[in-house]
N, C-alpha and C positions, 0 to 999 in steps of 0.2 A: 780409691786409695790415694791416701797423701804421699806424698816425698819431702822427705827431710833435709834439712843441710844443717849440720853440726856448727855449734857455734860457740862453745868453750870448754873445758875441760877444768872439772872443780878438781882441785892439787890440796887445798887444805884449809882449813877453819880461821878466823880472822876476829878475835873478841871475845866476848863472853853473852853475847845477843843471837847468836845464830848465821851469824856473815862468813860469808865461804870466799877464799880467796879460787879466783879464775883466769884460768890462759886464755885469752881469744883465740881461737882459730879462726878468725876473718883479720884482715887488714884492717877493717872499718872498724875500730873500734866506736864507734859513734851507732853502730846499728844497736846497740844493748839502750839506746835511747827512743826506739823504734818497738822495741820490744815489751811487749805487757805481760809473758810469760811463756817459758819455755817446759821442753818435754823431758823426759828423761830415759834416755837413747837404752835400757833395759827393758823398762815400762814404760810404754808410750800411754799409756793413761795416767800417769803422773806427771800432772800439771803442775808446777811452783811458778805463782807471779809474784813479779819482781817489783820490789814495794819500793825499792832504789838501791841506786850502785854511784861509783865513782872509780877512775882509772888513779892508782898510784904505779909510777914505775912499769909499764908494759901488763900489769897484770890488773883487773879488774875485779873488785870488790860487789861484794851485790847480798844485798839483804833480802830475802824470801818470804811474803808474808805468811807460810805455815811452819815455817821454820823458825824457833823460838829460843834455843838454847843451844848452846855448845854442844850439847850430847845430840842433839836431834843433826845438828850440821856436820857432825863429822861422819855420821853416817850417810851423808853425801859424796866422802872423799874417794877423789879417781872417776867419776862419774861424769860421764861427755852428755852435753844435754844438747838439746835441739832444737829448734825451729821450722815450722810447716816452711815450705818452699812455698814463695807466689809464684811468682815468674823470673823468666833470668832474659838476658839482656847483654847483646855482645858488648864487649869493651875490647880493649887491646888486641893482638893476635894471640888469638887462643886461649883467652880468657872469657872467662863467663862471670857477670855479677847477678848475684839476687837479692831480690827485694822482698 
C-alpha cells in the first residue's frame, strides 16, 4: 500500500477551459513542476494529469487533461488531491521533505 502526502487543495475554477485555481499545501511550490499527475484524496483511482499549470499570487493554477470545461472543473471544487509519497528525507529540526 502507498502513502500519500496532500499537495493542494482545488478552492475554485479559473476560465472557461477547465483550470482550477489551487492552494499549495507544500512550501515547494516548484514540486507541481515534478508532478505528471495527481490523485484525488476521495478516490484514489482518480488520476488527473496535469497538462500545465503556472503560480499567480501564492496560488497555483493547473489545467487537467480530462478536464475540459467549466462544468466538469467545478466539480472538482474543495477537493485535496495528492501525490504518491517516494521517500522523505530529513531537513531542519523536525522536519521532513518528500520527494
Amino acid at each position: 500500500m502507498y502513502k500519500y502526502l496532500q499537495v493542494g487543495k482545488i478552492v475554485n475554477t479559473f476560465g472557461l477551459k477547465g483550470e482550477v485555481k489551487v492552494i499549495p499545501l507544500t512550501d515547494e511550490v516548484d514540486r507541481f513542476s515534478e508532478l505528471e499527475y495527481v490523485l484525488l484524496e476521495d478516490n484514489l483511482s482518480t488520476k488527473l494529469t496535469i497538462e500545465r499549470y503556472r503560480v499567480k499570487d501564492n496560488i497555483v493554477i493547473i489545467k487537467f487533461k480530462e478536464i475540459s470545461s467549466i462544468d466538469e472543473a467545478q466539480k472538482l471544487k474543495k477537493q485535496v488531491y495528492s501525490d504518491r509519497k517516494r521517500k522523505s528525507q530529513k531537513t531542519a529540526k523536525g522536519h521532513l521533505f518528500y520527494m
